[in-house]
N, C-alpha and C positions, 0 to 999 in steps of 0.2 A: 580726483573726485572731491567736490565741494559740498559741504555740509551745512543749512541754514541755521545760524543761532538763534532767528528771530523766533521760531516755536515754542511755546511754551514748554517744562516736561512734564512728560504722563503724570508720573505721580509726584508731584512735591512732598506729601506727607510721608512717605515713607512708609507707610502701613495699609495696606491696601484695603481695608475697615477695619476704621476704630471702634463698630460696636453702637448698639443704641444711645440715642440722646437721652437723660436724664427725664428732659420733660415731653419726651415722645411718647404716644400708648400702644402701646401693645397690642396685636394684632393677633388671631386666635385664628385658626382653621379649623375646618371640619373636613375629614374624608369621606365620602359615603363608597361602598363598592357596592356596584349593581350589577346583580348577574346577569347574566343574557336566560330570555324568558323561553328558546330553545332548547332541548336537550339534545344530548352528541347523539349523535347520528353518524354512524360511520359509512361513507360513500363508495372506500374503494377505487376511491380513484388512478393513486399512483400505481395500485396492483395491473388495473383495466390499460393506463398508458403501458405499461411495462409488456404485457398479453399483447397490445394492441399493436408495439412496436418488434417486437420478437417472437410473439408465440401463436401472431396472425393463423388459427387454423379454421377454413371453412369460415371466416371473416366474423366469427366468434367472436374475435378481441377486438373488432372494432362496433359491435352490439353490448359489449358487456361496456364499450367506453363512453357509448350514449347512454346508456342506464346510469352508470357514474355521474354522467351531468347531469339527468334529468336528476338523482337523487338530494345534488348538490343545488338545482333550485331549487326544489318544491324547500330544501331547509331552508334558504334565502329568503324564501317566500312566508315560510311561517308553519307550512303543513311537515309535520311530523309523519303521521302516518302514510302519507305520499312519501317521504323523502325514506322512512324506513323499507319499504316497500320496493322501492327503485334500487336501493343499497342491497335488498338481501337477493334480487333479481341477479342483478351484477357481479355479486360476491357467489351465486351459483353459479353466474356463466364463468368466473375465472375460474373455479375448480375444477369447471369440467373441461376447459382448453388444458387444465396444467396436465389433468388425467391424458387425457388424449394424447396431448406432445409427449409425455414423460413416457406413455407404450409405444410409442410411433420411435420414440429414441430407441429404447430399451429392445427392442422389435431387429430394429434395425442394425444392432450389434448381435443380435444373436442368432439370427435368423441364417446368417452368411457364416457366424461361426461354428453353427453346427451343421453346413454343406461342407465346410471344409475339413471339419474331424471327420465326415461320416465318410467323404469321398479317399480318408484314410487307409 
């Protein structure tokens, strides 16, 4: 493998900044933080995906996961009380899929476990 000597190298100085020039001026920054003129609004959404992909009951979870979007424009858009609105829609409809699956679970272990004690 051949190597070209004709290239200059990267650094000839050796230091890879020496630092301001004497008669350079000095540059000053300013930061400004600007906050977003939104407030949180919480959407729900990853609850609504999770419902909508697992806990599908009576297509619940796929109504609470359009409330989620609709809540996560109307924020985009500016409307607050739209997007609270749509958030607290959605954040009902996942309580009430988790209630329903978590008895339809709960149901369905016990339901069989006590034909089987009683036919004891």
């Amino acid at each position: 493998m051949e190597y070209r000597t004709g290239y200059p190298p990267m650094n000839p100085g050796g230091c890879p900044y020496p630092g301001p020039k004497e008669d350079s001026h000095m540059v000053t920054t300013t930061v400004v933080n600007v906050a977003p003129n939104v407030t949180s609004v919480r959407d729900h959404f990853l609850w609504s995906i999770f419902n909508f992909a697992f806990l599908n009951f009576c297509c619940l979870g796929f109504v609470a996961l359009a409330f989620s979007v609709k809540s996560r424009d109307r924020k985009v858009v500016g409307d607050v009380e739209g997007a609270r609105h749509y958030g607290s829609t959605a954040r009902t409809l996942n309580i009430i899929i988790a209630v329903i699956v978590t008895l339809c679970i709960v149901l369905s272990i016990v339901v069989p476990l006590a034909i089987v004690l009683s036919a004891r």
